[in-house]
MDTraj code that builds the backbone (N, CA, C; nanometers):
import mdtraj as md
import numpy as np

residues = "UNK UNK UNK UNK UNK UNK UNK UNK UNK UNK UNK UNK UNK UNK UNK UNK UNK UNK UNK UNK UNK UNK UNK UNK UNK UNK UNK UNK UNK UNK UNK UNK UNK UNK UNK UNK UNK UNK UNK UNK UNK UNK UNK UNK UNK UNK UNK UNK UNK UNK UNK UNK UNK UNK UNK UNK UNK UNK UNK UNK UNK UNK UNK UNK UNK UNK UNK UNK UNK UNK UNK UNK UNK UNK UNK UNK UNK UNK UNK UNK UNK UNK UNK UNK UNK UNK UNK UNK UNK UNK UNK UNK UNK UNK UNK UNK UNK UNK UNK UNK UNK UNK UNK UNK UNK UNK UNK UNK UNK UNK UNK UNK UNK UNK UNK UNK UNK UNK UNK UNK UNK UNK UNK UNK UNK UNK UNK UNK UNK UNK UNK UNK UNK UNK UNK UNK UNK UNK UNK UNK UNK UNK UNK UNK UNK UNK UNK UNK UNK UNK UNK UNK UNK UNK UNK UNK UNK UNK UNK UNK UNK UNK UNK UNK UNK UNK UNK UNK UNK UNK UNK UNK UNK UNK UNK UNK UNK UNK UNK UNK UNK UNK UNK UNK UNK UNK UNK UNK UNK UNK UNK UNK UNK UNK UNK UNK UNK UNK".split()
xyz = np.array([
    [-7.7832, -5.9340, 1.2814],
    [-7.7649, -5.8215, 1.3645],
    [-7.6163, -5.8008, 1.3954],
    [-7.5399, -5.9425, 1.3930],
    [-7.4269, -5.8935, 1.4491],
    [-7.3413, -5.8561, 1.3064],
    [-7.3841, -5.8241, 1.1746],
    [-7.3255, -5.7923, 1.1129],
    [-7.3622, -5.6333, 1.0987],
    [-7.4919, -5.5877, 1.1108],
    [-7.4984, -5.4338, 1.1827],
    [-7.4361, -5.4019, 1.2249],
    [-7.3905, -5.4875, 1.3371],
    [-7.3340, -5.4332, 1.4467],
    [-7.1940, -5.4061, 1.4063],
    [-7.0849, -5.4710, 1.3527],
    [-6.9701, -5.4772, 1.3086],
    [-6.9602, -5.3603, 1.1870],
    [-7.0806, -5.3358, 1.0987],
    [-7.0784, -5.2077, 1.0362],
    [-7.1131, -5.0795, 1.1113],
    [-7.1782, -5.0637, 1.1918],
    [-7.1757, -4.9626, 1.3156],
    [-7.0899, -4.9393, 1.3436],
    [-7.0001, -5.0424, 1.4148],
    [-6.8632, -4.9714, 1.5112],
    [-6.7429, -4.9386, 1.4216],
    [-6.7318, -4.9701, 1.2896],
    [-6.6878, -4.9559, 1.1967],
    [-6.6894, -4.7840, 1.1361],
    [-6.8206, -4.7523, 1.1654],
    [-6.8549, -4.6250, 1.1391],
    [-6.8066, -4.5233, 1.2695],
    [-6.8233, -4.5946, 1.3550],
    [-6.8119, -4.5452, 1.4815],
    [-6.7200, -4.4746, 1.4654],
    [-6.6305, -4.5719, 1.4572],
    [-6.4759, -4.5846, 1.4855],
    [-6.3892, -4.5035, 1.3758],
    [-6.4882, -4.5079, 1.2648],
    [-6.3922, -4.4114, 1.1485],
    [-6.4251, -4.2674, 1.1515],
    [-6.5531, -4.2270, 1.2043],
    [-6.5624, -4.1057, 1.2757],
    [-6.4721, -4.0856, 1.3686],
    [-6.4398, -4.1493, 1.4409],
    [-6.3838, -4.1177, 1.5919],
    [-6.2313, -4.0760, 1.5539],
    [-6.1607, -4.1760, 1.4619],
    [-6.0350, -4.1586, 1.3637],
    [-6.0246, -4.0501, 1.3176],
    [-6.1265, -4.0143, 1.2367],
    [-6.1561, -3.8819, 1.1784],
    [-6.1236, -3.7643, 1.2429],
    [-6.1729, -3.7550, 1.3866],
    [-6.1937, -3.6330, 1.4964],
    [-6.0608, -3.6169, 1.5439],
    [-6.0300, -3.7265, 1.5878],
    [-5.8398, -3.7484, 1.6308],
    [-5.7744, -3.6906, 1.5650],
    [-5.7777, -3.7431, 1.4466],
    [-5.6423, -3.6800, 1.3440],
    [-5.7067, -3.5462, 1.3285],
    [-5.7986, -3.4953, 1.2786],
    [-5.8193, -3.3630, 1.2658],
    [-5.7877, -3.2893, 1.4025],
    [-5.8175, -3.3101, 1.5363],
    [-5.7554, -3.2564, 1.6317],
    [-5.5890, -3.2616, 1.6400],
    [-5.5542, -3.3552, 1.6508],
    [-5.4011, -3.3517, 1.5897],
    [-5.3229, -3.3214, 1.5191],
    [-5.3955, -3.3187, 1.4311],
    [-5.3037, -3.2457, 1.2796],
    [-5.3136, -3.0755, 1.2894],
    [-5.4624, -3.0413, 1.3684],
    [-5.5077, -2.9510, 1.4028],
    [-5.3623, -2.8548, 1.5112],
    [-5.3345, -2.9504, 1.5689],
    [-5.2489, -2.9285, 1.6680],
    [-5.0924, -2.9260, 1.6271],
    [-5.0425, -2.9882, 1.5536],
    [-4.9479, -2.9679, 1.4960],
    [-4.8683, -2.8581, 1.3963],
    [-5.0507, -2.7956, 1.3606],
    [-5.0017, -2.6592, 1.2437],
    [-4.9640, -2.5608, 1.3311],
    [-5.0473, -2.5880, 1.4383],
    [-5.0067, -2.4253, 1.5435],
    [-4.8952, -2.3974, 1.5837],
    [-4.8595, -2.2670, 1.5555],
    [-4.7267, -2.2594, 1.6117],
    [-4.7211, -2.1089, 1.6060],
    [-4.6334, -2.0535, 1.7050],
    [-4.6332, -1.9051, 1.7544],
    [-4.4919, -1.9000, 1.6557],
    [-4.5577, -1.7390, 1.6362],
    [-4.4518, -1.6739, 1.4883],
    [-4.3997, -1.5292, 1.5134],
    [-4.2887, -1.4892, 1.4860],
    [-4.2640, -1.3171, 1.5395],
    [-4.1575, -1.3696, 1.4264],
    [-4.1910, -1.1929, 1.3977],
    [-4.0896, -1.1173, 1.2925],
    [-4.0604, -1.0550, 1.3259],
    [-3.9234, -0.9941, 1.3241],
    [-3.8343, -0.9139, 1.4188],
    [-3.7536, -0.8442, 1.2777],
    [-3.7236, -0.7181, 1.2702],
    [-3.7022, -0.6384, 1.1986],
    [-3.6257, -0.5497, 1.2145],
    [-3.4955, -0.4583, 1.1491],
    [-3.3653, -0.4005, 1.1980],
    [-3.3371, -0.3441, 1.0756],
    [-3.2130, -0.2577, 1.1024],
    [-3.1844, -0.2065, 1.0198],
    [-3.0317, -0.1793, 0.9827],
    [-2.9256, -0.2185, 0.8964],
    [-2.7884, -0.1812, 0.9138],
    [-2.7560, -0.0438, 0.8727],
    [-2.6718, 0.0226, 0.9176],
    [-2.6231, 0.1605, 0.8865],
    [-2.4778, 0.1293, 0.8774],
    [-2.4195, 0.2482, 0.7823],
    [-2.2856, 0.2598, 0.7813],
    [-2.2453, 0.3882, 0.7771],
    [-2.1560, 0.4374, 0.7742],
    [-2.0601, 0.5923, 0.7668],
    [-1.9618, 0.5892, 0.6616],
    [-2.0150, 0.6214, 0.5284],
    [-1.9044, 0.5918, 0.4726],
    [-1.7855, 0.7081, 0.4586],
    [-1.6368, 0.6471, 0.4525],
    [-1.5489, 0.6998, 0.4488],
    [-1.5125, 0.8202, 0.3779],
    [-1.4612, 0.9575, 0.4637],
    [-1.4411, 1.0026, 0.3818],
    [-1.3196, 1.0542, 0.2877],
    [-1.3325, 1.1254, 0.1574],
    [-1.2073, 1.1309, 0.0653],
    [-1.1754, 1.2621, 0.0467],
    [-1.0519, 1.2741, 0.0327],
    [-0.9838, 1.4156, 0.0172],
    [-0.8612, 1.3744, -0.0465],
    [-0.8312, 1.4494, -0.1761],
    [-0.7167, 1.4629, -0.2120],
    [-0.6970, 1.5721, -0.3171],
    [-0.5224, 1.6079, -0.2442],
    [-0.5071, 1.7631, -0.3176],
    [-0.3123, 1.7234, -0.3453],
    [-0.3017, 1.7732, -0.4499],
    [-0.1404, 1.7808, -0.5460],
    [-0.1210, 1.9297, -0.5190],
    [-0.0196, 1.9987, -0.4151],
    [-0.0183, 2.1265, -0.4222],
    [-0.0943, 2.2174, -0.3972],
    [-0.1649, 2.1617, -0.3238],
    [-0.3270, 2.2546, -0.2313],
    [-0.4434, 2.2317, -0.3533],
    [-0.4327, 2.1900, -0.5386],
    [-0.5209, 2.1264, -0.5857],
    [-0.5908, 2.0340, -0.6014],
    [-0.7271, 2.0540, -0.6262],
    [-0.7664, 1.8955, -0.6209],
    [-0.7812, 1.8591, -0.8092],
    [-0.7620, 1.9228, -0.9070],
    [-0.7458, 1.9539, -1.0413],
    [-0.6422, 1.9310, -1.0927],
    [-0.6090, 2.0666, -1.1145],
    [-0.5220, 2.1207, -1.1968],
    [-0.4339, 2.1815, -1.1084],
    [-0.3153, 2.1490, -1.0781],
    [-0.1898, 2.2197, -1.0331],
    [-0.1093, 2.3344, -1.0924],
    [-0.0530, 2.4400, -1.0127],
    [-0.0233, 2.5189, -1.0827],
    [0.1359, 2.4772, -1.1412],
    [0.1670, 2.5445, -1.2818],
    [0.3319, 2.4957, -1.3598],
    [0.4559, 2.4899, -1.2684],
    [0.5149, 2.3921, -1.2440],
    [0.6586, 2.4144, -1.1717],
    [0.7939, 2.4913, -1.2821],
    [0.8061, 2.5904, -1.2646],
    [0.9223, 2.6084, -1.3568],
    [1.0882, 2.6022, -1.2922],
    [1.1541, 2.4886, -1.3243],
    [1.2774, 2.4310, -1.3326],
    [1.3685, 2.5771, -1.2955],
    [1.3548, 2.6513, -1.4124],
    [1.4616, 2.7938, -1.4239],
    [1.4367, 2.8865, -1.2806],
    [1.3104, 2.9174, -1.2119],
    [1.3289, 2.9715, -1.1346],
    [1.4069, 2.9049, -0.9763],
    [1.4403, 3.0889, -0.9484],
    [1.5226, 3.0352, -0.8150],
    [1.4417, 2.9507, -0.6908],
    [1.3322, 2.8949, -0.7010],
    [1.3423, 2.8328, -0.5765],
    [1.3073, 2.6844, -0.6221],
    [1.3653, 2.6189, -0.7750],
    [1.3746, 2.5728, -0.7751],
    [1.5351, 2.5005, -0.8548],
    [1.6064, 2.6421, -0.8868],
    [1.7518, 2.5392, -0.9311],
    [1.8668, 2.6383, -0.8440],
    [1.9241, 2.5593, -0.8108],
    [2.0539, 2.5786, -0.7508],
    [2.1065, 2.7185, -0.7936],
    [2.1907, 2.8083, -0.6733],
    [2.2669, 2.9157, -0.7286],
    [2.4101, 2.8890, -0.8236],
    [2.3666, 2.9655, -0.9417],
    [2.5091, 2.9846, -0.9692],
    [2.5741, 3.1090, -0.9929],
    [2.6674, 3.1140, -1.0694],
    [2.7632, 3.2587, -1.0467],
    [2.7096, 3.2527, -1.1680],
    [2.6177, 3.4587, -1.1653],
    [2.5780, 3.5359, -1.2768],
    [2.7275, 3.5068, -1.3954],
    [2.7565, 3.4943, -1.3871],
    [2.9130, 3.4762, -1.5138],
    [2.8789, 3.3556, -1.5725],
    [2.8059, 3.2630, -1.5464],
    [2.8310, 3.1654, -1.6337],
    [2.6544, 3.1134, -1.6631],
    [2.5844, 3.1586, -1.5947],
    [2.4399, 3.1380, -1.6651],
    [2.3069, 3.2295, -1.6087],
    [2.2587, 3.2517, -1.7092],
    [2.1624, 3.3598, -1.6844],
    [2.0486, 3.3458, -1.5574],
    [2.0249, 3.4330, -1.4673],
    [1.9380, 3.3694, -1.3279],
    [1.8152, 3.3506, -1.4904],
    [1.6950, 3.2346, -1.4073],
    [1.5878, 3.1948, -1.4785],
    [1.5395, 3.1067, -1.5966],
    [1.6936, 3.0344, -1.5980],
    [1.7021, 2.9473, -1.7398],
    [1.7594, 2.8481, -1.6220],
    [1.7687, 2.7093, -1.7677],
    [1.8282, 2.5845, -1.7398],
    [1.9578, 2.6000, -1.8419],
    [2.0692, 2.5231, -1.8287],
    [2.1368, 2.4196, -1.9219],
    [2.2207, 2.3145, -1.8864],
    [2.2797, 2.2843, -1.9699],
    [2.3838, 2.1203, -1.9767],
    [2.4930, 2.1804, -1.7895],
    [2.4107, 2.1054, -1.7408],
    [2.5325, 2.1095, -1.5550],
    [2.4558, 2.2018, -1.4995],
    [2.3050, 2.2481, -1.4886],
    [2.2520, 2.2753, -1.3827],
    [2.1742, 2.1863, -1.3787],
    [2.0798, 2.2172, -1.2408],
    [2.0297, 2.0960, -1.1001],
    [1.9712, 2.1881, -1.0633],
    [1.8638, 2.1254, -0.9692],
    [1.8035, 2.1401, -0.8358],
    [1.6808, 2.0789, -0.8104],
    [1.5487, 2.1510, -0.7790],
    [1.4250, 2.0150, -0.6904],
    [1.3352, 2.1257, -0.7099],
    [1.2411, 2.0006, -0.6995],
    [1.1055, 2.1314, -0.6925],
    [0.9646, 2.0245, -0.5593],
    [0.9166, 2.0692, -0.5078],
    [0.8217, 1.9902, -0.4669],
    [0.6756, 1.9762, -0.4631],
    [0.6622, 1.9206, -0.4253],
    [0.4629, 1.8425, -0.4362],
    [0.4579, 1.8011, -0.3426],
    [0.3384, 1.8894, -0.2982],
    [0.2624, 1.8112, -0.1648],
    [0.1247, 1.7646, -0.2037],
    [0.1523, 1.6040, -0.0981],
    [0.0124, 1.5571, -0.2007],
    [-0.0783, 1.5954, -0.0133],
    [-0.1685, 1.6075, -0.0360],
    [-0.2457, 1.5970, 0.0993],
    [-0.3699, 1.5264, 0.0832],
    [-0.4199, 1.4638, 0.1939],
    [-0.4980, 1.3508, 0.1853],
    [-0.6125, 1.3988, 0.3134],
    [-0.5431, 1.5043, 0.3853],
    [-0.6150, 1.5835, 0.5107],
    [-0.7626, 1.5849, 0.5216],
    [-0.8282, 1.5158, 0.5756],
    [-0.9681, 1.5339, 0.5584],
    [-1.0561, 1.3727, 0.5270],
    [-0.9543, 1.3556, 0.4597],
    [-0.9823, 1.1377, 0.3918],
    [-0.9699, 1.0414, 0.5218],
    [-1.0741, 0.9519, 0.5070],
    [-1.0846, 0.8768, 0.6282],
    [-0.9883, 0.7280, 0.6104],
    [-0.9581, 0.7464, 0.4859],
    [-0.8593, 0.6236, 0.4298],
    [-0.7619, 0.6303, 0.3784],
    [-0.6410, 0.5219, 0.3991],
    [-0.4899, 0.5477, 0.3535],
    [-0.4713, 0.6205, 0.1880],
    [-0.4322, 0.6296, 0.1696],
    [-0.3936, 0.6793, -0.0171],
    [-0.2720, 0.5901, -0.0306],
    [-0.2831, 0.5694, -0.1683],
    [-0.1544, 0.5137, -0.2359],
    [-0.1690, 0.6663, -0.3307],
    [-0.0006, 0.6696, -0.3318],
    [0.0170, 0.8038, -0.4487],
    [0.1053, 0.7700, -0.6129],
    [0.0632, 0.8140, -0.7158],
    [0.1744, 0.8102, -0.8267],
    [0.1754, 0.9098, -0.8824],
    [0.3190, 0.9600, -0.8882],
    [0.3373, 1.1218, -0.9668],
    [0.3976, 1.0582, -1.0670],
    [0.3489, 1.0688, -1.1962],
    [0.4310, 1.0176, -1.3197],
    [0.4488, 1.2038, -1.4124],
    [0.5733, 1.2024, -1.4447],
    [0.6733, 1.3154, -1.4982],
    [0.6947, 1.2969, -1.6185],
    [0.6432, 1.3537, -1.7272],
    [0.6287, 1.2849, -1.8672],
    [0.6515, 1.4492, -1.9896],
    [0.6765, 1.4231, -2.0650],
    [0.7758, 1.5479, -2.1718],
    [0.5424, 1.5723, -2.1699],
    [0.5761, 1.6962, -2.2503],
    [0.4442, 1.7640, -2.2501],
    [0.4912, 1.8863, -2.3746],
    [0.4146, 1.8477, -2.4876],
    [0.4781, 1.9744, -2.5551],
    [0.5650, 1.9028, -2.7007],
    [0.6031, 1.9312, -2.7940],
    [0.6576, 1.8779, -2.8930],
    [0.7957, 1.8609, -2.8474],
    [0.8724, 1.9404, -2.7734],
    [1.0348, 1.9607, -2.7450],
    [1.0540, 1.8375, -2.7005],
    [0.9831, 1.8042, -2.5498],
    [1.0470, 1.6921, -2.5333],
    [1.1666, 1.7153, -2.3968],
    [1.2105, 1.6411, -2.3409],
    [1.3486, 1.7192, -2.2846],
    [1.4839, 1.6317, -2.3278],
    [1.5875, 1.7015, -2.3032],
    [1.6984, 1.6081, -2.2882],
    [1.7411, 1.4784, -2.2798],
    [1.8103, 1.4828, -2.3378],
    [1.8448, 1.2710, -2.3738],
    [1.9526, 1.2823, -2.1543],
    [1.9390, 1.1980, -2.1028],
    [2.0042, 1.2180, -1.9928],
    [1.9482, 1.3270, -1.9111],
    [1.8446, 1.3540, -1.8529],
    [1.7633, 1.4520, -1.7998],
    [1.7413, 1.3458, -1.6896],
    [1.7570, 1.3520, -1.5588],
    [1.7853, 1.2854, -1.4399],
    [1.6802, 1.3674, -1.3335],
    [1.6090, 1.2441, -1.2643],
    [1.5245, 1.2573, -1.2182],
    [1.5141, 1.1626, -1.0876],
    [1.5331, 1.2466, -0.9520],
    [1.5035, 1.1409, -0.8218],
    [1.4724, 1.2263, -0.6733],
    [1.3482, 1.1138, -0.6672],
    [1.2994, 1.1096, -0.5263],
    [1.3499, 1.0189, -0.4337],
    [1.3757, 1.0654, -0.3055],
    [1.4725, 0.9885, -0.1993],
    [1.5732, 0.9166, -0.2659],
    [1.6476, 0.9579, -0.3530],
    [1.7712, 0.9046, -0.3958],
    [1.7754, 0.7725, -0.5317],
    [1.6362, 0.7448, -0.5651],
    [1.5676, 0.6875, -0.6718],
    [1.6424, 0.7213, -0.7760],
    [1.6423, 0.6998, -0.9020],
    [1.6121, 0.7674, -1.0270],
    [1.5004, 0.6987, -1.0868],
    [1.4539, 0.8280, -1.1766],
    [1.3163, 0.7648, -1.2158],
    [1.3258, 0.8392, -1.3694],
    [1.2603, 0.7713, -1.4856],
    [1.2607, 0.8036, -1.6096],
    [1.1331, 0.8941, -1.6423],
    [1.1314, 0.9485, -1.7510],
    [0.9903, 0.9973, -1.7755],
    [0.9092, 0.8957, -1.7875],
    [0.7771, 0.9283, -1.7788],
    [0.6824, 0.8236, -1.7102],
    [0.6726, 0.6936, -1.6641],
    [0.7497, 0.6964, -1.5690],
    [0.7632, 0.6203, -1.4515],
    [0.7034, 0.6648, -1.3574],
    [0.6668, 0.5880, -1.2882],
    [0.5637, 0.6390, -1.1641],
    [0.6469, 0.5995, -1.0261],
    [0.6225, 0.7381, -0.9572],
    [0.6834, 0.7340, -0.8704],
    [0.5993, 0.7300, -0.7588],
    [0.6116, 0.5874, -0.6848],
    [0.4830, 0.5761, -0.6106],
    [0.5190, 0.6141, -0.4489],
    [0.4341, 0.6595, -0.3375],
    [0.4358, 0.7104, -0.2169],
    [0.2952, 0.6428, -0.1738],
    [0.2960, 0.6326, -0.0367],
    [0.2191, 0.5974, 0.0470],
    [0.1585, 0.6715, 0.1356],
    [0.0488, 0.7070, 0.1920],
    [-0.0124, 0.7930, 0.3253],
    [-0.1139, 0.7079, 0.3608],
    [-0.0297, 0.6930, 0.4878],
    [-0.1291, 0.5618, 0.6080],
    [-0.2233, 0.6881, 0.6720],
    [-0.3641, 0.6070, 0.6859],
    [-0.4521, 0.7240, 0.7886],
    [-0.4041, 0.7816, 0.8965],
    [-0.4619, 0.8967, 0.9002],
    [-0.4022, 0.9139, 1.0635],
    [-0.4838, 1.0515, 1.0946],
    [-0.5775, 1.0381, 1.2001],
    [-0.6167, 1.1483, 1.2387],
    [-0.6107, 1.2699, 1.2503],
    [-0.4670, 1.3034, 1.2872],
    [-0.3877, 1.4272, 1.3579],
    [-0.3818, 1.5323, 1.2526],
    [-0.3934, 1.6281, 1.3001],
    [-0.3734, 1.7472, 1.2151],
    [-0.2768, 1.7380, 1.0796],
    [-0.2489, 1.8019, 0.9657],
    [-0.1962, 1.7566, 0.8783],
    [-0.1246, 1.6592, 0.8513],
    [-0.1715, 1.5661, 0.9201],
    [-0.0651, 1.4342, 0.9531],
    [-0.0725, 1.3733, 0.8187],
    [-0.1843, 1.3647, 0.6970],
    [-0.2252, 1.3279, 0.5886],
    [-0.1132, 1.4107, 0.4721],
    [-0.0703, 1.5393, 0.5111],
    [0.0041, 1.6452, 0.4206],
    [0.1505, 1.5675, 0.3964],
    [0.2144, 1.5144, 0.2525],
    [0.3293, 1.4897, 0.2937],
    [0.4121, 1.5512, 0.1375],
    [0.5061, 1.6249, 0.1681],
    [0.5853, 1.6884, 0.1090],
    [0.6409, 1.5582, 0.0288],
    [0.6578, 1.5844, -0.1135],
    [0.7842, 1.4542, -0.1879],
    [0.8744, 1.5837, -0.2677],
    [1.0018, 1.5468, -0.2738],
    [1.1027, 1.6254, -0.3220],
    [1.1584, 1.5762, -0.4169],
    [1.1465, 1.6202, -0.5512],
    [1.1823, 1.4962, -0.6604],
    [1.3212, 1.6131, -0.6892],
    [1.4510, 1.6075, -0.7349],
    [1.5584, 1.6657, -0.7607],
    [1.5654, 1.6014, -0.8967],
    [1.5814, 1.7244, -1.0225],
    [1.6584, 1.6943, -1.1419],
    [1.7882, 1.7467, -1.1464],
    [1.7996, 1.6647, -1.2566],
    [1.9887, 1.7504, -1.3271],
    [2.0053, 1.7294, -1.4824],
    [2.0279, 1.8406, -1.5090],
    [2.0761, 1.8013, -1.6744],
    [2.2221, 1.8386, -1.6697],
    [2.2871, 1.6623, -1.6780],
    [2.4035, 1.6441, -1.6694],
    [2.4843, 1.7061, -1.8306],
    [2.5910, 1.7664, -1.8193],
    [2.6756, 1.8463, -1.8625],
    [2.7426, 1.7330, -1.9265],
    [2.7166, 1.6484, -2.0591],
    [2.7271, 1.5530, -2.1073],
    [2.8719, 1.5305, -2.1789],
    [2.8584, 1.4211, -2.2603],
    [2.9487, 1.4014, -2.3345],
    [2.9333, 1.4472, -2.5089],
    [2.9894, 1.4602, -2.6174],
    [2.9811, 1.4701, -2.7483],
    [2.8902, 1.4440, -2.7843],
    [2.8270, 1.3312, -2.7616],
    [2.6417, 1.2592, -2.8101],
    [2.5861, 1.3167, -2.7474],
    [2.5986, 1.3717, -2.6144],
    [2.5084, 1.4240, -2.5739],
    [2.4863, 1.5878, -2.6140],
    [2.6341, 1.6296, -2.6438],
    [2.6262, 1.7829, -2.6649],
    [2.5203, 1.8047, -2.7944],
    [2.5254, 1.7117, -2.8799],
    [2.4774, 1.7625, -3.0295],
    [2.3013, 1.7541, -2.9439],
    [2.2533, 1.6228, -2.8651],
    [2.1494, 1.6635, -2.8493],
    [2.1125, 1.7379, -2.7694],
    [2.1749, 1.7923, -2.6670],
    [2.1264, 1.9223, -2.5980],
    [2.1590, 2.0505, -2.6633],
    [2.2211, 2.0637, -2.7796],
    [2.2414, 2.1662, -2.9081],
    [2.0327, 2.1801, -2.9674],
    [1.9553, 2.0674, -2.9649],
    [1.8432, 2.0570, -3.0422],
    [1.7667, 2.1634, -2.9305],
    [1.8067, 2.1738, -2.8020],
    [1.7082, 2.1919, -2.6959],
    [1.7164, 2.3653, -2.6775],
    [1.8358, 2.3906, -2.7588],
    [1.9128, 2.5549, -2.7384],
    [1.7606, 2.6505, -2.7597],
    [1.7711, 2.7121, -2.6867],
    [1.6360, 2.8509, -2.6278],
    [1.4884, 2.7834, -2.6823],
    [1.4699, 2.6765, -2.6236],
    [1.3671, 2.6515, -2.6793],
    [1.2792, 2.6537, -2.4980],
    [1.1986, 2.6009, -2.4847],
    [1.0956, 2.5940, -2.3686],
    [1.0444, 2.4607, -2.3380],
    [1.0598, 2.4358, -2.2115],
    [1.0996, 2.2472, -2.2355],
    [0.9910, 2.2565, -2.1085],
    [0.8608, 2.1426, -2.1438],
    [0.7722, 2.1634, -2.0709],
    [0.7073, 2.0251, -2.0141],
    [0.7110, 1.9956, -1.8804],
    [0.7035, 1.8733, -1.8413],
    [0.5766, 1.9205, -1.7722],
    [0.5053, 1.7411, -1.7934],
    [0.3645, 1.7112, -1.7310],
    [0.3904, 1.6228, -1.6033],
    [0.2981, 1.6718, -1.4911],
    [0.3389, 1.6346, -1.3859],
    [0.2106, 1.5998, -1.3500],
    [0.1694, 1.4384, -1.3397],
    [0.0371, 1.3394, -1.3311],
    [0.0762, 1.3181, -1.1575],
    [-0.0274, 1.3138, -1.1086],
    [-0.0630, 1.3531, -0.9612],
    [-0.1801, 1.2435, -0.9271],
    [-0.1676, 1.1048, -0.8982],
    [-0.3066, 1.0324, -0.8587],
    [-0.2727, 0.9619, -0.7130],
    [-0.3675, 0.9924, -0.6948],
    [-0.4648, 0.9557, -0.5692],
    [-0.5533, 0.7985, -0.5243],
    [-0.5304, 0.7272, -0.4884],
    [-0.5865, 0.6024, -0.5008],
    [-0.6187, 0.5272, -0.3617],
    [-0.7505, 0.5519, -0.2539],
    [-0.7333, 0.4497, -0.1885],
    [-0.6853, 0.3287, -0.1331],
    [-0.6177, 0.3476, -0.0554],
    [-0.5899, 0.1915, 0.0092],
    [-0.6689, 0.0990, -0.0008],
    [-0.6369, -0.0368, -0.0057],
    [-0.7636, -0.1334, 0.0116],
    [-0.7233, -0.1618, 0.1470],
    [-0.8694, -0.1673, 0.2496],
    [-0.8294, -0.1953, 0.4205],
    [-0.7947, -0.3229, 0.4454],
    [-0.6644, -0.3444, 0.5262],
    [-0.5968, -0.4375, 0.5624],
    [-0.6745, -0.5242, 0.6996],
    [-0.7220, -0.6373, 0.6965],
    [-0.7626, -0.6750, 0.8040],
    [-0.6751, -0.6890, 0.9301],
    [-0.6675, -0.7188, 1.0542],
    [-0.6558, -0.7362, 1.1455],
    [-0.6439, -0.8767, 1.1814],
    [-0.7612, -0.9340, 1.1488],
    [-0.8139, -1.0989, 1.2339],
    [-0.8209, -1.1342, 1.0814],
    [-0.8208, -1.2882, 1.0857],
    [-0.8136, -1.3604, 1.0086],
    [-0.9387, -1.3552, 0.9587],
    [-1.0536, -1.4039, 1.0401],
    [-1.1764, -1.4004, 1.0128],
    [-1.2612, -1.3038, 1.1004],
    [-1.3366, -1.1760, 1.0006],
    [-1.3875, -1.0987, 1.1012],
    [-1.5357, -1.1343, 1.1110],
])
top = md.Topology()
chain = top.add_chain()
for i, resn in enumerate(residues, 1):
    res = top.add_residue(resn, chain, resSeq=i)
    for name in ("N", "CA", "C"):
        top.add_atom(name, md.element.get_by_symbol(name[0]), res)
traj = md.Trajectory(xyz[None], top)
């Protein structure tokens, strides 16, 4: 009997084990759960850019007219032409008015046309010189304010009144039509942080 008995409580007891851990384990899976859910938004920035009130195609700068070369005395060159010892400027406004972000600018000035221009054909913004296609780069930091984005650049040429090498090649250029391409880009800033780590 008393070995009944020792298989009884045996049983007892491994039921009873049984009930425990299943209440326990029971108790351990439970657990309170929330999902919480959102959403990010952004505004993205906006862009504007114009070469001369275009956002394309700009209209031709011509060199010969008066509001862009210097006066001289009707006696020595015809109003509406260029040659060897005239000068003057023409300008480009790049505007950015409307763009929610800085611009980087490059106007690159490059022959257009078979002619070509002048060997010594001089070219500068704020006192620069710059070659044909060279890029002449400008900056526009954001800024809210009314045309505050609009900024005038004044590039000044000269076809210097040369020497012997130079005469024979400004002899090649005699009544011909000398036609320069004027590249106009526009390029976002990349935004500068503030804090080290935002």
């Amino acid at each position: 009997m008393k070995k009944r008995s020792y298989v009884s409580c045996l049983g007892a007891l491994a039921v009873a084990m049984t009930l425990v851990t299943t209440s326990l384990t029971g108790g351990t899976m439970a657990k309170y759960a929330t999902e919480v859910t959102g959403s990010a938004t952004a505004t993205v920035a906006a862009w504007s850019f114009k070469a001369n009130g275009q956002e394309a195609t700009m209209t031709g700068i011509d060199l010969g007219s008066t509001a862009n070369r210097a006066s001289y005395n009707e006696g020595t060159i015809k109003e509406g032409v260029i040659a060897p010892g005239t000068k003057g400027s023409f300008e480009i406004v790049v505007d950015g008015t409307g763009s929610e972000v800085g611009i980087d600018c490059s106007i690159i000035i490059s022959k257009d046309g078979a002619n070509g221009i002048p060997d010594g054909f001089i070219f500068k913004v704020d006192g620069t010189s710059y070659t044909l296609g060279e890029s002449i780069t400008k900056k526009i930091d954001y800024d809210g304010a009314a045309d505050a984005m609009k900024k005038p650049i004044t590039v000044t040429w000269e076809w210097p009144n040369g020497n012997a090498t130079a005469s024979d090649n400004d002899n090649a250029y005699n009544d011909k039509d000398l036609t320069l391409k004027i590249t106009v880009t526009g390029t976002q800033q990349t935004p500068t942080s503030t804090t080290e780590n935002p």
